[in-house]
C-alpha positions in Angstrom: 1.7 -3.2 17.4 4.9 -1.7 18.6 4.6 1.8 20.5 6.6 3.7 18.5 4.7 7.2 18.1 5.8 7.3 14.5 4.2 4.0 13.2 1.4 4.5 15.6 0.6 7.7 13.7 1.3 6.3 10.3 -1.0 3.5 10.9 -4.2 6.1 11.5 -2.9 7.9 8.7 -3.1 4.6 6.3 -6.2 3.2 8.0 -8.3 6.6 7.7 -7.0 7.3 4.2 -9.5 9.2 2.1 -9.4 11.5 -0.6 -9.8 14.2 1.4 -7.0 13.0 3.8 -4.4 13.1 0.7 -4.3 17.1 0.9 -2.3 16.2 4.7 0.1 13.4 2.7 3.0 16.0 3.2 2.4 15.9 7.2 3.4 12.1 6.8 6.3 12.2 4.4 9.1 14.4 3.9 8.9 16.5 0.4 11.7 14.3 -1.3 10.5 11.1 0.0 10.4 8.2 -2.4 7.8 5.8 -2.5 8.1 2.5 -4.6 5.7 -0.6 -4.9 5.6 -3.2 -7.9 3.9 -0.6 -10.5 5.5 2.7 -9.5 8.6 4.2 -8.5 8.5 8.2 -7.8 10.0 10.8 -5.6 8.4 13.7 -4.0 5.1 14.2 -2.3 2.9 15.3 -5.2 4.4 12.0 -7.2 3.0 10.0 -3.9 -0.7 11.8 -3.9 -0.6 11.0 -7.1 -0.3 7.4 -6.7 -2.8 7.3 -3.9 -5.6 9.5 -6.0 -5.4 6.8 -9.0 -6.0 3.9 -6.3 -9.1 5.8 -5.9 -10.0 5.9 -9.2 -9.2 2.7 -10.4 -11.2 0.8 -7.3 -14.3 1.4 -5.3 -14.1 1.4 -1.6 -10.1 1.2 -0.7 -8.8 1.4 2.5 -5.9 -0.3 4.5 -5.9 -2.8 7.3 -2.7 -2.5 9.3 -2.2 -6.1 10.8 0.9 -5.4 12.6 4.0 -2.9 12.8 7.3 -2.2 14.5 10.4 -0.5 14.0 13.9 -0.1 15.5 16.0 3.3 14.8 15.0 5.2 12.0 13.6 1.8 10.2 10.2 0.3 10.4 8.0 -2.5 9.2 4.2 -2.6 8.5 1.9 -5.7 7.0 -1.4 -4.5 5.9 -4.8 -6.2 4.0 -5.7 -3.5 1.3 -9.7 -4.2 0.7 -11.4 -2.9 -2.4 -13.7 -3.5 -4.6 -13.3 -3.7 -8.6 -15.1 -0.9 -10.2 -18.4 -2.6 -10.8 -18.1 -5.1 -9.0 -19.0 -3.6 -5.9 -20.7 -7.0 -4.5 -17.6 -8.7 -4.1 -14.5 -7.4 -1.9 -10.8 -8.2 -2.7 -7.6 -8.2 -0.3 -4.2 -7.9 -1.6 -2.1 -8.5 1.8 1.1 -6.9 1.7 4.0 -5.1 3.6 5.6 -2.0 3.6 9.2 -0.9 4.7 9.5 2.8 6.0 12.5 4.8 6.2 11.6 8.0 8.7 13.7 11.4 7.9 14.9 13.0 11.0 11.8 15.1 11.6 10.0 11.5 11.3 8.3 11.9 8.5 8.3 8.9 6.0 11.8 9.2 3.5 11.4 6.1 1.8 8.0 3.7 1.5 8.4 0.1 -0.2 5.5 -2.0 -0.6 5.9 -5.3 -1.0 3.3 -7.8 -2.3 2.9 -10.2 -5.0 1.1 -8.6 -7.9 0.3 -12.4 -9.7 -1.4 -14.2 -6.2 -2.9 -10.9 -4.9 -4.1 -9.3 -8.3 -3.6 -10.9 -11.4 -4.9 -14.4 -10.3 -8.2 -12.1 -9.4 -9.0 -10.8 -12.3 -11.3 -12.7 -15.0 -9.1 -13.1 -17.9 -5.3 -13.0 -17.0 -6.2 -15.0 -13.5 -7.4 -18.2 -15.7 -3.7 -17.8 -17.1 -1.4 -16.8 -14.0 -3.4 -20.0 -12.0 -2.2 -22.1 -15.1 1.1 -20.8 -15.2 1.4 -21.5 -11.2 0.2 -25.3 -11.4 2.7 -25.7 -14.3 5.4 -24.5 -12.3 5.0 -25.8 -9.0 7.0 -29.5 -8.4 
């Protein structure tokens, strides 16, 4: 992990995210800050909480992992595991692994967050129906 006081701060942010912990989102990113992943693009902090309040409705037990971090200027990198559990299926955790690049604002809070994972290996291939489908479609298309 790099010792950049900005990413070591966003790191406890993301791995002690709660719901509770959402009300603070705007100490960790600036109030136009965009925030874009492969289902959502918004702008503004209330777009963001938003985001992050349907993650906890949509899963049991979220949380982020951050594996590693670093940055240079006014630019870093994150990879993190997100575990969860499907709602009702709370016997059974899930990871998506994923990364995110961070823009800071010149107060250093967060101006721009992109997450990047891969939605078909991380989520579709999990899920009862469609992952029966997106595991055909991936033998078919490999060589």
């Amino acid at each position: 992990m790099t010792d950049d006081p900005r990413i070591t701060r966003l790191k406890g942010f993301f791995e002690s995210l709660t719901p509770a912990t959402l009300a603070r989102l705007d100490q960790y990113y600036a109030p136009d800050a965009r925030f874009k992943d492969p289902f959502n693009e918004v702008t503004g902090v209330p777009a963001i909480r938003a985001i992050f309040d349907g993650m906890y409705r949509q899963v049991d037990r979220p949380r982020f992992v951050v594996t590693r971090g670093f940055g240079q200027g006014d630019e870093a990198f994150l990879a993190w595991d997100f575990v969860f559990c499907f709602k009702g299926d709370a016997n059974r955790e899930q990871t998506i692994r994923g990364a995110t690049h961070i823009q800071f604002s010149l107060d250093g809070r967060v101006a721009l967050h992109r997450d990047y994972w891969d939605a078909a290996e991380e989520l579709y291939e999990k899920l009862p129906v469609v992952g029966s489908l997106m595991r055909w479609l991936k033998r078919r298309a490999r060589h």
